[in-house]
Z-matrix of the N, CA and C atoms (Angstrom, degrees):
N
C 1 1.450
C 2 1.519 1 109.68
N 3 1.224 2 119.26 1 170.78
C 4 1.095 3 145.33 2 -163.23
C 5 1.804 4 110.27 3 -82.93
N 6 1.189 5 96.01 4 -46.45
C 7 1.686 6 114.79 5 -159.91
C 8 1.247 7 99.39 6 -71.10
N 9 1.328 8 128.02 7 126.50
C 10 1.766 9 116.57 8 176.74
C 11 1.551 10 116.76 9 -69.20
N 12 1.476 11 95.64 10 156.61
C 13 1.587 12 104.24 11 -158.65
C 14 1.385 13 90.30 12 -106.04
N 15 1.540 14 160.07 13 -13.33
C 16 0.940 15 157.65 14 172.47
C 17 1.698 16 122.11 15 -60.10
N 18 1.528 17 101.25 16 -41.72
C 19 1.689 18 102.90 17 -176.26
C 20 1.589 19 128.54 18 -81.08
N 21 1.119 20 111.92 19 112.62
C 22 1.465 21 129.82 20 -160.59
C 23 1.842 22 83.89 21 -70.15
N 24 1.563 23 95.66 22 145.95
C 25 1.764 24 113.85 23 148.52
C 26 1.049 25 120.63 24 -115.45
N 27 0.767 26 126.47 25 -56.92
C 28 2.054 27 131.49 26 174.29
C 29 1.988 28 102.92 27 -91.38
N 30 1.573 29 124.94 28 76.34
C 31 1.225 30 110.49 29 169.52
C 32 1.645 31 125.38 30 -34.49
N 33 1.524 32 88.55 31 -43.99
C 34 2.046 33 90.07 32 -167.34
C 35 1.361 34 108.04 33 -71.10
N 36 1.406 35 119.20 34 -2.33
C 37 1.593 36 106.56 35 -173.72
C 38 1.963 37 101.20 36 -126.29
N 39 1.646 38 95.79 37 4.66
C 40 1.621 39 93.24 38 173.78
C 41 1.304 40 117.69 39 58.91
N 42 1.735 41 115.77 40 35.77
C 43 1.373 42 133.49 41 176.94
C 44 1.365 43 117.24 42 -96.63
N 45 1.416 44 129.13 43 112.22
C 46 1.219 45 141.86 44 -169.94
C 47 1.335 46 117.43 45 -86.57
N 48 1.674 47 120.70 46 134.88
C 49 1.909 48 127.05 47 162.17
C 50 1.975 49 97.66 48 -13.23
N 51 1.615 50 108.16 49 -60.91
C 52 1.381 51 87.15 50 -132.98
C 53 1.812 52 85.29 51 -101.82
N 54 0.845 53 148.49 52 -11.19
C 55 1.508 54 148.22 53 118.97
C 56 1.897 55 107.32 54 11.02
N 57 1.417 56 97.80 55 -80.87
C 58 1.310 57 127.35 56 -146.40
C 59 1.811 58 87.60 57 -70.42
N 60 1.175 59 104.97 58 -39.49
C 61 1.458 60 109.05 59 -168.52
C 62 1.985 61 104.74 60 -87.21
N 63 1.231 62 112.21 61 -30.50
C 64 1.238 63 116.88 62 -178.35
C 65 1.940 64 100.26 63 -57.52
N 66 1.822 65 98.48 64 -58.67
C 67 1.830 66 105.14 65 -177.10
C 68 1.543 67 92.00 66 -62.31
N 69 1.231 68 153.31 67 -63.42
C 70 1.255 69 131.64 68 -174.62
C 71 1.430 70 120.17 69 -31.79
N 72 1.073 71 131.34 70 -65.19
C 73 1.403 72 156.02 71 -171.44
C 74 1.875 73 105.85 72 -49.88
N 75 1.584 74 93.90 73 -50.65
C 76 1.613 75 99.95 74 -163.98
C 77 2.146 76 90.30 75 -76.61
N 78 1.433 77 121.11 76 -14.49
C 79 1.491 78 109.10 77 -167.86
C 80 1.487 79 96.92 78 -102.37
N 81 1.653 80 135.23 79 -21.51
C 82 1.347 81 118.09 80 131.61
C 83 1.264 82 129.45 81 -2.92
N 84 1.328 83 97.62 82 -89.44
C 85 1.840 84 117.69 83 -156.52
C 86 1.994 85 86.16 84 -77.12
N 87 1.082 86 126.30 85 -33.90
C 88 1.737 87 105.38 86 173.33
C 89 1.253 88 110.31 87 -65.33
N 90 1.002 89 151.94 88 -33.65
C 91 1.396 90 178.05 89 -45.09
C 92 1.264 91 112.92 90 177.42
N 93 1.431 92 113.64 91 -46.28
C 94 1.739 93 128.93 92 -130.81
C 95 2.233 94 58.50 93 -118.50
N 96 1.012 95 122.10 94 -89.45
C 97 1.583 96 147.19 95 -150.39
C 98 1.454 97 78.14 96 -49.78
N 99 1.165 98 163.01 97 -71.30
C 100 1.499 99 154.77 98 170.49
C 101 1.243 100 123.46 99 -33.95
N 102 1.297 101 115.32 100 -46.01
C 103 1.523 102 114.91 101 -171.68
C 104 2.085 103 91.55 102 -82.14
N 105 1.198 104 117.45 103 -47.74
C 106 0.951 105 115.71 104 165.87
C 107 1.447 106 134.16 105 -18.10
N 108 1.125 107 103.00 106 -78.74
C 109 1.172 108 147.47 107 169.44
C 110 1.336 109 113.31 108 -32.78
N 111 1.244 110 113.87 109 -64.29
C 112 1.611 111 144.79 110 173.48
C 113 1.684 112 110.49 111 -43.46
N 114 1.539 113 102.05 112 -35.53
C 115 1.788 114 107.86 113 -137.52
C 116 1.994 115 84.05 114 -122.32
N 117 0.886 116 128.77 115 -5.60
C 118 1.440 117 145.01 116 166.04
C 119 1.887 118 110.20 117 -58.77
N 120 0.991 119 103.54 118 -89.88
C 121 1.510 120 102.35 119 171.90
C 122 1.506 121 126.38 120 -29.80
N 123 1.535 122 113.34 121 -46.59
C 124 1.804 123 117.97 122 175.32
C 125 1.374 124 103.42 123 -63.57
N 126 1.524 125 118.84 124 -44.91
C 127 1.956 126 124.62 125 -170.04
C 128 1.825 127 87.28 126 -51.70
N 129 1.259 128 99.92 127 -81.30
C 130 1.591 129 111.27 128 179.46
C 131 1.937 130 113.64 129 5.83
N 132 1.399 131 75.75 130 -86.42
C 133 1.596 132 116.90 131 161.18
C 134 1.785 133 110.14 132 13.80
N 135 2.149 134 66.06 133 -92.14
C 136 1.773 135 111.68 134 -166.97
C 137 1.978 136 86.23 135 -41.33
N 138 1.665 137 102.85 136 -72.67
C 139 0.861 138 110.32 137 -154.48
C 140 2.122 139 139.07 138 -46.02
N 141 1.219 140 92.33 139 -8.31
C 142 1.593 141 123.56 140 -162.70
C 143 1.444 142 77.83 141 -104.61
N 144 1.399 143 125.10 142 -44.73
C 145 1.665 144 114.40 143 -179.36
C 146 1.280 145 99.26 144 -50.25
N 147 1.031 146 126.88 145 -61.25
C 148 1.329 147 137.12 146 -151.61
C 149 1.128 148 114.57 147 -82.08
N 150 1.237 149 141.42 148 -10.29
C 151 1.328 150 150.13 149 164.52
C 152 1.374 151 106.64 150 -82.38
N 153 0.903 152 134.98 151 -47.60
C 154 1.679 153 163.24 152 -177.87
C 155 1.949 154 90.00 153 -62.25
N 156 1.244 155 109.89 154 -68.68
C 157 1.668 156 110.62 155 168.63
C 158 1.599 157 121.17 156 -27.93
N 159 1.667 158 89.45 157 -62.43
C 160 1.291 159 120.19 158 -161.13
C 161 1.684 160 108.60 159 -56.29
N 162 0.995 161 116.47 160 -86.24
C 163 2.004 162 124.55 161 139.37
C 164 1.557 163 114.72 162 4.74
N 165 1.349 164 95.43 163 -71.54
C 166 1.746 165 82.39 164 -175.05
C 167 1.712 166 116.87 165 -75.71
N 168 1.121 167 85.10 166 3.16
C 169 2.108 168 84.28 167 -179.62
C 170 1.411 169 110.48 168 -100.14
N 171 1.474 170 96.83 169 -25.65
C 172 1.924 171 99.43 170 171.61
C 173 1.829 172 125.85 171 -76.28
């Protein structure tokens, strides 16, 4: 990677730039794939409502 591996952020706990930014990055994308994830099934849902709506009005 790009990010230098030398510059400490937290000395007392020996926490590194690209450390700190690597666990950021990886609780993003868990984050993003959860909320995702989560909010998938209701869209679904809605959407079969609405087709199902849609049909019987035509």
């Amino acid at each position: 990677m790009s990010i230098p591996a030398g510059v400490i952020v937290l000395p007392e706990k020996n926490i590194g730039v690209r450390e700190m930014i690597l666990v950021m990055t990886y609780a993003v994308v868990v984050f993003s794939i959860l909320v995702q994830g989560s909010s998938i099934v209701p869209l679904i849902n809605k959407a079969k409502e609405y087709e199902r709506k849609r049909k019987t009005t035509v």
